[in-house]
MDTraj code that builds the backbone (N, CA, C; nanometers):
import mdtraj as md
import numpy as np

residues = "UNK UNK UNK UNK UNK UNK UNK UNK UNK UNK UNK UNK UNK UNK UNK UNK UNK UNK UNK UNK UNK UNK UNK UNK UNK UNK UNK UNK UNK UNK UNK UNK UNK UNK UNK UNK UNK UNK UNK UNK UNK UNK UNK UNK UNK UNK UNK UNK UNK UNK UNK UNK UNK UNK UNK UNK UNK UNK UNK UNK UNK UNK UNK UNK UNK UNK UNK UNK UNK UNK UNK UNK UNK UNK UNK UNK UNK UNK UNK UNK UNK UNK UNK UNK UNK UNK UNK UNK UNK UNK UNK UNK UNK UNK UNK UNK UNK UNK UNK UNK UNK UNK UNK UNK UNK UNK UNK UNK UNK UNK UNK UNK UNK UNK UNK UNK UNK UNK UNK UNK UNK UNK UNK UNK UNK UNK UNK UNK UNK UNK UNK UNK UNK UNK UNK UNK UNK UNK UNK UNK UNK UNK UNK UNK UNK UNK UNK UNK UNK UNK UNK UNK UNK UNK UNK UNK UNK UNK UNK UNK UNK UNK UNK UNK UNK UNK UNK UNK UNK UNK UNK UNK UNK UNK UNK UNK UNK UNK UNK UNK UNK UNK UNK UNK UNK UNK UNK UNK".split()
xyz = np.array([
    [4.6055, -1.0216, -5.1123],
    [4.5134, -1.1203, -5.0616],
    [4.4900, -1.1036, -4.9115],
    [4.5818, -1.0850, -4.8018],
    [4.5941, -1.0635, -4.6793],
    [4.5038, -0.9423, -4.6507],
    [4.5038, -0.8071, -4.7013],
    [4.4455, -0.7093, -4.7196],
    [4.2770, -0.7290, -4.7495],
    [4.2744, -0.8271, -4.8171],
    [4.1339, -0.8752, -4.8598],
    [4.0683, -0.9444, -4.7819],
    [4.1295, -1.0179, -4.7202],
    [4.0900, -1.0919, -4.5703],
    [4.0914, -1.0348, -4.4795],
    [4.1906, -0.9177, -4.4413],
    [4.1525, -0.8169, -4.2905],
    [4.0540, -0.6967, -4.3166],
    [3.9816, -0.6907, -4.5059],
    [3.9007, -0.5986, -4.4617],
    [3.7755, -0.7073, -4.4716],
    [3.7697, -0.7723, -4.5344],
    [3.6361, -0.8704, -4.5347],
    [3.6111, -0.9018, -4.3507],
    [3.6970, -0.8710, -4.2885],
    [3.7147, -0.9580, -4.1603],
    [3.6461, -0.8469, -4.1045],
    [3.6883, -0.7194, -4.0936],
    [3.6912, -0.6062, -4.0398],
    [3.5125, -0.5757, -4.1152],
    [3.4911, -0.5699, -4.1739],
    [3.3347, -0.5385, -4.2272],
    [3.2450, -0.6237, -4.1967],
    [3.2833, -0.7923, -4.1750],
    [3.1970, -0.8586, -4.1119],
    [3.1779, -0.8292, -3.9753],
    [3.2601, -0.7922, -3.9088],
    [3.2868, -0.7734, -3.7648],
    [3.1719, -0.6232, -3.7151],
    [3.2261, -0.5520, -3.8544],
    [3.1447, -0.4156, -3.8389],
    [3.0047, -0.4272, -3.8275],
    [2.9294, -0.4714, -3.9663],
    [2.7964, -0.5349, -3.9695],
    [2.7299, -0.6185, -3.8280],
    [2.8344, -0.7070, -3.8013],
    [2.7639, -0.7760, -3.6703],
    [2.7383, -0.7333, -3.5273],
    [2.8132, -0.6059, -3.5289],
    [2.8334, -0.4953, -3.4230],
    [2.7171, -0.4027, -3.4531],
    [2.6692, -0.3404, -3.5915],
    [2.5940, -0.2712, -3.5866],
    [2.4262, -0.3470, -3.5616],
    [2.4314, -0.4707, -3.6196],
    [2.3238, -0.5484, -3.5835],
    [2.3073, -0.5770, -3.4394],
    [2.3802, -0.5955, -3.3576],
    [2.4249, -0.6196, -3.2354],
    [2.3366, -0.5104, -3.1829],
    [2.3780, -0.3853, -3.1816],
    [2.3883, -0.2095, -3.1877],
    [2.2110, -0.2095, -3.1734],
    [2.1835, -0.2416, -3.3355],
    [2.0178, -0.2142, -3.3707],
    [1.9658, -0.3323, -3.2540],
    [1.9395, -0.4379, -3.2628],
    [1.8739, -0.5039, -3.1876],
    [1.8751, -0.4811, -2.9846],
    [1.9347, -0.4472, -2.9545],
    [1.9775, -0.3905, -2.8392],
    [1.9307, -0.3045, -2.8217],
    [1.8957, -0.1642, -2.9443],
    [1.8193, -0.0683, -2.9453],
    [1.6620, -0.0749, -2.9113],
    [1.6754, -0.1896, -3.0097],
    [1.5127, -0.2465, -3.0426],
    [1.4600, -0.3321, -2.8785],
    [1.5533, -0.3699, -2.7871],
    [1.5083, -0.3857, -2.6560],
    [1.4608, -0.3033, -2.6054],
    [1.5644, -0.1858, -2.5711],
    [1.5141, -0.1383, -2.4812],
    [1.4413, -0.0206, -2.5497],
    [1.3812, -0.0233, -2.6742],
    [1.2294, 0.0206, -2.6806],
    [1.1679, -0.0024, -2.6560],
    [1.1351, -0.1444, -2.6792],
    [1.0533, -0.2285, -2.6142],
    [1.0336, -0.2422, -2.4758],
    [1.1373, -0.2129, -2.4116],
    [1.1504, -0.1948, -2.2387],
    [1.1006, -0.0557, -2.2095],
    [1.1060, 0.0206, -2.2394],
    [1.0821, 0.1401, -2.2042],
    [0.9550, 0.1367, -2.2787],
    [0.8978, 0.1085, -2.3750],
    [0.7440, 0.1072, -2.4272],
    [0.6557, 0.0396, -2.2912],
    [0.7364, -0.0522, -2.2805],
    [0.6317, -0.1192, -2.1298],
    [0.6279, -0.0942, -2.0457],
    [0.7470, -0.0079, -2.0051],
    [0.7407, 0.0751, -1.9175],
    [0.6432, 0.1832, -1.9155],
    [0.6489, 0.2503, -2.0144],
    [0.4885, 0.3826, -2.0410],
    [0.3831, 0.3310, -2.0092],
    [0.3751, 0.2256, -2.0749],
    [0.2228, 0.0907, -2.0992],
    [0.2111, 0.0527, -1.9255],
    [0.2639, 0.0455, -1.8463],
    [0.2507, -0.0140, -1.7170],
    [0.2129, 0.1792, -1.6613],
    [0.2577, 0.2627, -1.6693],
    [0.2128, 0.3953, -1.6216],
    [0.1106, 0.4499, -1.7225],
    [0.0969, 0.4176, -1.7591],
    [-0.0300, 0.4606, -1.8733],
    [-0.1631, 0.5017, -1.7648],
    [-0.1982, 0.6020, -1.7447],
    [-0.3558, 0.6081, -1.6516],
    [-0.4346, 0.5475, -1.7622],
    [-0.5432, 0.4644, -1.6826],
    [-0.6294, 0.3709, -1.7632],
    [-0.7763, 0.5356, -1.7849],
    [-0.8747, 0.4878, -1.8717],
    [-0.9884, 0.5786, -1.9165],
    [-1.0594, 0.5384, -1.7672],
    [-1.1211, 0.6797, -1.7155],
    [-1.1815, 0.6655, -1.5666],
    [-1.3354, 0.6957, -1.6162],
    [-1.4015, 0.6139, -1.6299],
    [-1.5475, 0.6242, -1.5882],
    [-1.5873, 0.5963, -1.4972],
    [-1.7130, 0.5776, -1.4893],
    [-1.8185, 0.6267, -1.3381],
    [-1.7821, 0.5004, -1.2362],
    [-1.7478, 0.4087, -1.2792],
    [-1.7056, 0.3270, -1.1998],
    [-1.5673, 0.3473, -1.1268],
    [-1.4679, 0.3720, -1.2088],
    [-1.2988, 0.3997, -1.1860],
    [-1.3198, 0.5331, -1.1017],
    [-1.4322, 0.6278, -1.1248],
    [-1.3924, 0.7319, -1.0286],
    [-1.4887, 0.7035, -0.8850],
    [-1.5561, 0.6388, -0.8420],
    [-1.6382, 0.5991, -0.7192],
    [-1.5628, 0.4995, -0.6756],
    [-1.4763, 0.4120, -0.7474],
    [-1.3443, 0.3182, -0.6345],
    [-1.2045, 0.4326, -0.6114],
    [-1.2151, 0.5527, -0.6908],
    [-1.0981, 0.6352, -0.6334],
    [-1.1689, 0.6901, -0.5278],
    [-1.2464, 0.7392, -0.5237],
    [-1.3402, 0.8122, -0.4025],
    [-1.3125, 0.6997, -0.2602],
    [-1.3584, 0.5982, -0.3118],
    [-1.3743, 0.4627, -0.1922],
    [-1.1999, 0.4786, -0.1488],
    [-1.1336, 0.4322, -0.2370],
    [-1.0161, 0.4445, -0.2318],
    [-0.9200, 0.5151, -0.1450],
    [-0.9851, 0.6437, -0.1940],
    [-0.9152, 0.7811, -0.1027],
    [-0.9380, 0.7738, -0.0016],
    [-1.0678, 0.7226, 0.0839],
    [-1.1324, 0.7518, 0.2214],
    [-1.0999, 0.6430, 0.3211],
    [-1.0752, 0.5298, 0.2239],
    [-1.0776, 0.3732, 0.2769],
    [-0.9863, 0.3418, 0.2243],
    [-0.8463, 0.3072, 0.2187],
    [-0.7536, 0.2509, 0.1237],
    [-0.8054, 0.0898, 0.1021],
    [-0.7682, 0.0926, 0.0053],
    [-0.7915, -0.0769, -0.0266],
    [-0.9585, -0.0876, -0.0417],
    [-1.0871, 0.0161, -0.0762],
    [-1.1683, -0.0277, -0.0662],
    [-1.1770, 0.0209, -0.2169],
    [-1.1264, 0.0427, -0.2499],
    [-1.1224, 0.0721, -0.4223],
    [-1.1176, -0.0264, -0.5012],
    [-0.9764, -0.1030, -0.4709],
    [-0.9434, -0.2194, -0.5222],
    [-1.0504, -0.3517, -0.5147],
    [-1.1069, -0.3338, -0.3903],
    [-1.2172, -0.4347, -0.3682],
    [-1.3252, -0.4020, -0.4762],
    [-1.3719, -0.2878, -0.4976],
    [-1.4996, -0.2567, -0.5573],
    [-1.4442, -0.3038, -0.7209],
    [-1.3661, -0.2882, -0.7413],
    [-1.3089, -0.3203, -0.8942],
    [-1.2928, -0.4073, -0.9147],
    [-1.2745, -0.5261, -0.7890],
    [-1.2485, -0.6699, -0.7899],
    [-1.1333, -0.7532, -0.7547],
    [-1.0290, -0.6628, -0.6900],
    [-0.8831, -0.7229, -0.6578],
    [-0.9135, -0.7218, -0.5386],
    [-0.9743, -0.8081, -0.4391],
    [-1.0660, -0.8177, -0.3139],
    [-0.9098, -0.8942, -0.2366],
    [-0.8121, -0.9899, -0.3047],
    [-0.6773, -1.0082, -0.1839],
    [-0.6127, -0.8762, -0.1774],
    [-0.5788, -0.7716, -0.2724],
    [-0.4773, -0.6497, -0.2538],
    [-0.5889, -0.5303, -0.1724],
    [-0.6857, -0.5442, -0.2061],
    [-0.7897, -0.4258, -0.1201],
    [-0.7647, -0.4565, 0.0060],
    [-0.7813, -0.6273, 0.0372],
    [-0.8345, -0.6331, 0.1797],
    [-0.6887, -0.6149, 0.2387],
    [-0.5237, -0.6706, 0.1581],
    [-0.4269, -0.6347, 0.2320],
    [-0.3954, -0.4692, 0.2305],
    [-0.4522, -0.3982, 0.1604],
    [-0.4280, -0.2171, 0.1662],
    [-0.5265, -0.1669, 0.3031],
    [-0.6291, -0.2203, 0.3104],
    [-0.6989, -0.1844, 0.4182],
    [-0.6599, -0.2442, 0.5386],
    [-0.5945, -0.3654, 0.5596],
    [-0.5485, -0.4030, 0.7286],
    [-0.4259, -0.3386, 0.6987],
    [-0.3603, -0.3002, 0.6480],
    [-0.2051, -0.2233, 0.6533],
    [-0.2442, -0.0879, 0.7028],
    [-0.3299, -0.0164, 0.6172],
    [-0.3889, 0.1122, 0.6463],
    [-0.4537, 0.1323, 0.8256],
    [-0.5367, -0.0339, 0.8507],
    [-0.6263, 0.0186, 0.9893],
    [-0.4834, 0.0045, 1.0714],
    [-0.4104, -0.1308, 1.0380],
    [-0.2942, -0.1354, 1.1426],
    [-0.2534, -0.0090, 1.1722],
    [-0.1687, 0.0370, 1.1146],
    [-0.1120, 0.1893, 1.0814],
    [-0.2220, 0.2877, 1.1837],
    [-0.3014, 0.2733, 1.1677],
    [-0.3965, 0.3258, 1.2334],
    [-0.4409, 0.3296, 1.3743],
    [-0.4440, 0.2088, 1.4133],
    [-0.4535, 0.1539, 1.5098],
    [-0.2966, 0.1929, 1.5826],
    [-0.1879, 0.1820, 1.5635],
    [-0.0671, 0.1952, 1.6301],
    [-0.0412, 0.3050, 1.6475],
    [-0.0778, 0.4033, 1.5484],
    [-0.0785, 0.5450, 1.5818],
    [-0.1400, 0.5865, 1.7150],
    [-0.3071, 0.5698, 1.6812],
    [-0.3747, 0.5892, 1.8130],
    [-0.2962, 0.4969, 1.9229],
    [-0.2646, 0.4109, 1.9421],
    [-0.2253, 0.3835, 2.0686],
    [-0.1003, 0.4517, 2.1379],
    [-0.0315, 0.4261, 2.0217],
    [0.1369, 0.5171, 2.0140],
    [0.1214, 0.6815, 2.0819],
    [0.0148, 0.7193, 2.0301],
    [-0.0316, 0.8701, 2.0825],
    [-0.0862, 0.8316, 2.2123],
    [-0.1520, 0.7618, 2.2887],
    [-0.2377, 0.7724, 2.4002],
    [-0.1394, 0.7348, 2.4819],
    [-0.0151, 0.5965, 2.4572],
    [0.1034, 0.5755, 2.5867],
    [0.1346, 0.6823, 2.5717],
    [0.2304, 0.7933, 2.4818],
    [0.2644, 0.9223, 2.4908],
    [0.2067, 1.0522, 2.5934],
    [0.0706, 1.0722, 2.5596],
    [0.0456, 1.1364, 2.6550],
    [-0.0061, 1.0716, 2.7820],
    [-0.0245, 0.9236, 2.8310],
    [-0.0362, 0.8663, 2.9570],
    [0.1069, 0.9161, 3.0241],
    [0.2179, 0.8994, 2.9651],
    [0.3599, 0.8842, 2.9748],
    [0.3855, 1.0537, 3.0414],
    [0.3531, 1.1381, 2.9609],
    [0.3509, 1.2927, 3.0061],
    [0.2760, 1.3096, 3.0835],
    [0.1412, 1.2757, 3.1164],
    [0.0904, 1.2773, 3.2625],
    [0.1469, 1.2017, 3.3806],
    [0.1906, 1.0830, 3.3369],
    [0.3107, 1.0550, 3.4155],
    [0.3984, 1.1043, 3.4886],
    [0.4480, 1.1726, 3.4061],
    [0.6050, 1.2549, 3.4592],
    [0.5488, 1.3248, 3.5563],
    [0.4284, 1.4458, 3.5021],
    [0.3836, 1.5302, 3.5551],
    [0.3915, 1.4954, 3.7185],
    [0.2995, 1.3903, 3.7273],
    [0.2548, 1.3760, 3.8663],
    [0.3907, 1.3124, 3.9699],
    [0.4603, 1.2319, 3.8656],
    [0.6318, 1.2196, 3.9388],
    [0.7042, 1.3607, 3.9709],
    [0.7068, 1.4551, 3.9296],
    [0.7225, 1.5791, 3.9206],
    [0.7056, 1.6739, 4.0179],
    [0.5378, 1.6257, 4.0617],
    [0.5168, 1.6959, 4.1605],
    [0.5742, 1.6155, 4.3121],
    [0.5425, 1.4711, 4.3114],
    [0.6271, 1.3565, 4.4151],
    [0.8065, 1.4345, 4.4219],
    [0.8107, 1.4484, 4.3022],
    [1.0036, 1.5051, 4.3552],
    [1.0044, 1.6044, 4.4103],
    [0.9076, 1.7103, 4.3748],
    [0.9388, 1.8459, 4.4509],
    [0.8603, 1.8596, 4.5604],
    [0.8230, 1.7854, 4.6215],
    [0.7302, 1.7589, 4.7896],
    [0.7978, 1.6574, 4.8415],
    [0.8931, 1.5840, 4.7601],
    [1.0232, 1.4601, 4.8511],
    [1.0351, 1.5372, 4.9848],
    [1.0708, 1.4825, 5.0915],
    [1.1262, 1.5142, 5.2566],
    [1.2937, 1.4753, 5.2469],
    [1.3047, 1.3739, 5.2066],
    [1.4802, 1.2962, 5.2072],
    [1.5247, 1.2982, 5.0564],
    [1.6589, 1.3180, 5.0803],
    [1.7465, 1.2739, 4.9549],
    [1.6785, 1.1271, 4.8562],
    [1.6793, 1.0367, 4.9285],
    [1.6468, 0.9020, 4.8545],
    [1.5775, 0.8875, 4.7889],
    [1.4361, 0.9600, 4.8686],
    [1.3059, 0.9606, 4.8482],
    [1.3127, 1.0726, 4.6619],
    [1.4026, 1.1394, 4.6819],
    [1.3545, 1.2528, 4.5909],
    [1.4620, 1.1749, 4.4421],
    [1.5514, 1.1281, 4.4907],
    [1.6226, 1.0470, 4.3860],
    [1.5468, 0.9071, 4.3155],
    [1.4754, 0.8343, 4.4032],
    [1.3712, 0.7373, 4.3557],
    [1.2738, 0.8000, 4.2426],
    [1.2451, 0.9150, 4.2861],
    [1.1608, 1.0048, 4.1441],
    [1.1744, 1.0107, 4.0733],
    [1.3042, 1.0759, 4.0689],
    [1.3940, 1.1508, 3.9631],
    [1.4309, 1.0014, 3.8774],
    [1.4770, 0.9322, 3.8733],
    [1.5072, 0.8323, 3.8637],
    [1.3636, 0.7827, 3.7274],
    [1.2575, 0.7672, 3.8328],
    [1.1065, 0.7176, 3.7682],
    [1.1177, 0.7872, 3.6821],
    [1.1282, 0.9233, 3.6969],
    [1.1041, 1.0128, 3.5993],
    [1.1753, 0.9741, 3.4471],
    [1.3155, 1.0059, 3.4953],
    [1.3735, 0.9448, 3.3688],
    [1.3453, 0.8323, 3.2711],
    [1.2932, 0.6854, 3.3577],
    [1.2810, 0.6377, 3.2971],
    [1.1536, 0.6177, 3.2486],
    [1.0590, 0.6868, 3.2935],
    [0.8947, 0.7600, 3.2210],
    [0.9460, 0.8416, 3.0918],
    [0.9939, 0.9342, 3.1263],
    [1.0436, 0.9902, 2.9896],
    [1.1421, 0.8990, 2.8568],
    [1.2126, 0.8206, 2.8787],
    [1.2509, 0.7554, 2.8068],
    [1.1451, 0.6804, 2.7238],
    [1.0445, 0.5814, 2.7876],
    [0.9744, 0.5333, 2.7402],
    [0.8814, 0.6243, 2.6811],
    [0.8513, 0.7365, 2.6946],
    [0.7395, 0.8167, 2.6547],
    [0.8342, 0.8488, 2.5046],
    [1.0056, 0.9008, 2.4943],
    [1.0053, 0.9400, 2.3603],
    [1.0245, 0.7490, 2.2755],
    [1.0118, 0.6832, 2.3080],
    [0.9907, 0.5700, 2.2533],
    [0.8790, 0.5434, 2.1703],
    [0.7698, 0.5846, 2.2501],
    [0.6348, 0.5836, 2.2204],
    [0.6549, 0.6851, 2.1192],
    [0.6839, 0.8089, 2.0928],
    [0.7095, 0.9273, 1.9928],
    [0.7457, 0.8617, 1.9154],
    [0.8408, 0.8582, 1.9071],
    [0.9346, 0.7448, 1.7750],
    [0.8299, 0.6640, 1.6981],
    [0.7807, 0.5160, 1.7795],
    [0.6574, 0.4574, 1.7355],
    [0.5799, 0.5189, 1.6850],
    [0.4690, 0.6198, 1.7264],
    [0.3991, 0.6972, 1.7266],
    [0.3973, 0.7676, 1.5166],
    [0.5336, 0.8007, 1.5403],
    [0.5836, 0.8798, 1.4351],
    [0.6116, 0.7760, 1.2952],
    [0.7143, 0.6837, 1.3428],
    [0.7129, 0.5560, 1.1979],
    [0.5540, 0.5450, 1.1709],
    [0.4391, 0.4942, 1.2619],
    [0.3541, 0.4637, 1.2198],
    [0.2546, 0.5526, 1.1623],
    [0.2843, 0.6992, 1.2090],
    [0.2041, 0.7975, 1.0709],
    [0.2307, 0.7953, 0.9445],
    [0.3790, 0.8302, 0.9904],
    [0.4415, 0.8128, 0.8232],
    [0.4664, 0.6991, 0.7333],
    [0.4810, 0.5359, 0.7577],
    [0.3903, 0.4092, 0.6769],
    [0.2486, 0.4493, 0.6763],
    [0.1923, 0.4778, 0.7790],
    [0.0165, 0.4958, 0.7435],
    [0.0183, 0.5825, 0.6045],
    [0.0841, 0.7156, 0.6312],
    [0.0626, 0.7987, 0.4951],
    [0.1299, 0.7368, 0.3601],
    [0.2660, 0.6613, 0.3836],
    [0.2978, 0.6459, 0.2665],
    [0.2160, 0.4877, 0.2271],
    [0.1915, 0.4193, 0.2687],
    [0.0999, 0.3015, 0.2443],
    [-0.0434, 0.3493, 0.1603],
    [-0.0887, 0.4822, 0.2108],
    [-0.2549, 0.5776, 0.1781],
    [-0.1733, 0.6236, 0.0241],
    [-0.0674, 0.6934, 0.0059],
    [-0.0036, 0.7227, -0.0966],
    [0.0032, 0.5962, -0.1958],
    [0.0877, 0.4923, -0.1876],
    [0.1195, 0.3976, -0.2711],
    [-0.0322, 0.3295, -0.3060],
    [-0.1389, 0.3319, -0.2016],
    [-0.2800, 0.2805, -0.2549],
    [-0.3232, 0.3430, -0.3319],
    [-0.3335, 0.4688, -0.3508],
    [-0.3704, 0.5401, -0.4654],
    [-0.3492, 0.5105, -0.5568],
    [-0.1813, 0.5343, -0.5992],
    [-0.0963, 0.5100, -0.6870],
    [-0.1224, 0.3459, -0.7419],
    [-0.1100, 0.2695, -0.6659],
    [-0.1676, 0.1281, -0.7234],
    [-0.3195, 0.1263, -0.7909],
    [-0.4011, 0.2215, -0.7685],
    [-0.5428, 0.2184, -0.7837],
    [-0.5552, 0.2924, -0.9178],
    [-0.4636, 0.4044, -0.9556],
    [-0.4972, 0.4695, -1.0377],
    [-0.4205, 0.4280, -1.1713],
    [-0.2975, 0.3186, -1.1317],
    [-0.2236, 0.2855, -1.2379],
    [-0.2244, 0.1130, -1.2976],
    [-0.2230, 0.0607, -1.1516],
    [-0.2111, -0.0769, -1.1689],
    [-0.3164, -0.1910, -1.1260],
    [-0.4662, -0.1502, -1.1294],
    [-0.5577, -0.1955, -1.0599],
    [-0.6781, -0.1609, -1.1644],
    [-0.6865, -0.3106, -1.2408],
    [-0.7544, -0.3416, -1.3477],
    [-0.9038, -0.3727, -1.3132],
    [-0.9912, -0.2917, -1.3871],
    [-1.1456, -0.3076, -1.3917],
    [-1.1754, -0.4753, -1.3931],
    [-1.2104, -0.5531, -1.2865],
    [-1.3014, -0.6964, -1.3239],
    [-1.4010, -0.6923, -1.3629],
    [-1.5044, -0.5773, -1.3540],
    [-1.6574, -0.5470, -1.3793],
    [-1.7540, -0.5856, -1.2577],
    [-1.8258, -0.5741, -1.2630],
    [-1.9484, -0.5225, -1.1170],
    [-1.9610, -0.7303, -1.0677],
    [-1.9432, -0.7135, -0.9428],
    [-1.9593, -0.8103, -0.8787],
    [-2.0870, -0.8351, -0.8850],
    [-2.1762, -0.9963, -0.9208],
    [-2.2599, -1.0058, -0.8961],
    [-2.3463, -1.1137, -0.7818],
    [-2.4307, -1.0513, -0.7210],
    [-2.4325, -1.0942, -0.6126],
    [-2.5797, -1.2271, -0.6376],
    [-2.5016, -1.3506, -0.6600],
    [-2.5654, -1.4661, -0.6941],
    [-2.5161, -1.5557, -0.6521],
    [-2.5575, -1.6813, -0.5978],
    [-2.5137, -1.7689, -0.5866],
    [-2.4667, -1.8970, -0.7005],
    [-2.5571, -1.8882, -0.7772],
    [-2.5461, -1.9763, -0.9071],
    [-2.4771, -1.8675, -1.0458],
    [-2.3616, -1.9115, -1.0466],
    [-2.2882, -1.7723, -1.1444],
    [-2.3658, -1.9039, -1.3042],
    [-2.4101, -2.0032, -1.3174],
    [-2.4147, -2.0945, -1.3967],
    [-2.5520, -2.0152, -1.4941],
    [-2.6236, -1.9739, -1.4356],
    [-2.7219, -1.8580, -1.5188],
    [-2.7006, -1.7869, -1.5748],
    [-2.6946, -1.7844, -1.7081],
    [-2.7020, -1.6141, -1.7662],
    [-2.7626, -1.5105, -1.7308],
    [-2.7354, -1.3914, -1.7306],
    [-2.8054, -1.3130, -1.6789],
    [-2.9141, -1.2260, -1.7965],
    [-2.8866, -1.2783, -1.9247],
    [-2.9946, -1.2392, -1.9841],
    [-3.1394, -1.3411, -2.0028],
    [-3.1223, -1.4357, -1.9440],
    [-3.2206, -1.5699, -1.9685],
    [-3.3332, -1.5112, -1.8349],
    [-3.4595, -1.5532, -1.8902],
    [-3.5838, -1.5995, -1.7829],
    [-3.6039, -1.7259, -1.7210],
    [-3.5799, -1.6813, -1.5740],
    [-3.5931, -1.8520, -1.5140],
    [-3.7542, -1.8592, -1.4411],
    [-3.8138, -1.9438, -1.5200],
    [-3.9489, -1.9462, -1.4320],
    [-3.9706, -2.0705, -1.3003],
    [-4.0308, -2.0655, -1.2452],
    [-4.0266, -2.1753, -1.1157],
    [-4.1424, -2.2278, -1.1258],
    [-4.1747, -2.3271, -1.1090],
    [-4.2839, -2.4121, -1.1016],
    [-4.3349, -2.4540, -0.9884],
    [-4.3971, -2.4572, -0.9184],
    [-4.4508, -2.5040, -0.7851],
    [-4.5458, -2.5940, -0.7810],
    [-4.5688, -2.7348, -0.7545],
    [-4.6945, -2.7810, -0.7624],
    [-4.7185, -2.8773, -0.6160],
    [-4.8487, -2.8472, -0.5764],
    [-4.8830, -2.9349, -0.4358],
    [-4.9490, -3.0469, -0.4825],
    [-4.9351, -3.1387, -0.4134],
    [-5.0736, -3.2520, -0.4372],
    [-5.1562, -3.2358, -0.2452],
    [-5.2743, -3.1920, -0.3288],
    [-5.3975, -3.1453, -0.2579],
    [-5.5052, -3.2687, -0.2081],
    [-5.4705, -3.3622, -0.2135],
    [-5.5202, -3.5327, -0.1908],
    [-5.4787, -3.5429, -0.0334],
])
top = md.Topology()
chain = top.add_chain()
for i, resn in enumerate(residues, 1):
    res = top.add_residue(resn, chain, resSeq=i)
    for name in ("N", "CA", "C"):
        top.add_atom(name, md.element.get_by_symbol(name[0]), res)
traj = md.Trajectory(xyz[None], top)
């Protein structure tokens, strides 16, 4: 009888482990199916490929044309920022190296010790700030590029067709209906 109870015990235990087993399986199919389904490239027609074009040239102007007009307009001020900091990041840089330059020439036409140590001095700390500006300069290419990268990537995977914006004020019209207007004066 004991024997009959530790295998009945032992086979229920088994069964509920293998059910356990299967359903657990059956998750993360399901997890990993949605996972494909979320990378899935969507079908690109004439529309999907003129917001990749926009896209590529303009980040975030893809997304706008398709209709995700909050993630376009935040891909495009991330992109001009990026942009904008670069160019500046580059112009203190080389202000900074013309800098030195002309400290450069002040140290080696110095008359006194002091005078030529006050330079030297400038100098250094011109150059410091100039590889600062490098540094800056440099984070902000490389977010600019990887921000231009991940817009793509959002555009080509996760950035759903709304259909053609239409430019009306009264969306309450169908657009297959005839609206006629009536005009009438009184001529009295």
């Amino acid at each position: 009888m004991r024997y009959k109870i530790i295998i009945t015990f032992f086979l229920l235990v088994s069964l509920s482990f293998a059910q356990f087993q299967e359903d657990n399986f059956n998750q993360k199919t399901k997890k990993a199916e949605s996972i494909i389904e979320l990378f899935k490239v969507p079908k690109f027609d004439s529309r999907r490929i003129t917001g990749l074009v926009y896209s590529t040239f303009v980040p975030g102007s893809g997304q706008i044309y398709l209709g995700s007009k909050t993630k376009g307009s935040l891909f495009a001020l991330g992109f001009f920022t990026g942009v904008v900091g670069t160019a500046v990041s580059q112009n203190n840089f080389i202000g900074n190296r013309e800098r030195i330059e002309s400290l450069k020439f002040e140290y080696l036409n110095a008359d006194r010790f002091t005078q030529a140590e006050y330079y030297w001095k400038q100098m250094v700390d011109v150059h410091n700030e100039q590889k600062m500006h490098e540094r800056a300069r440099d984070i902000f290419i490389v977010s600019t590029v990887i921000l231009w990268a991940f817009n793509l990537i959002d555009y080509i995977f996760l950035t759903q067709d709304k259909g053609p914006i239409e430019f009306s004020s009264n969306n309450s019209i169908p657009t297959n209906s005839i609206t006629i207007v009536n005009i009438s004066l009184n001529l009295r």
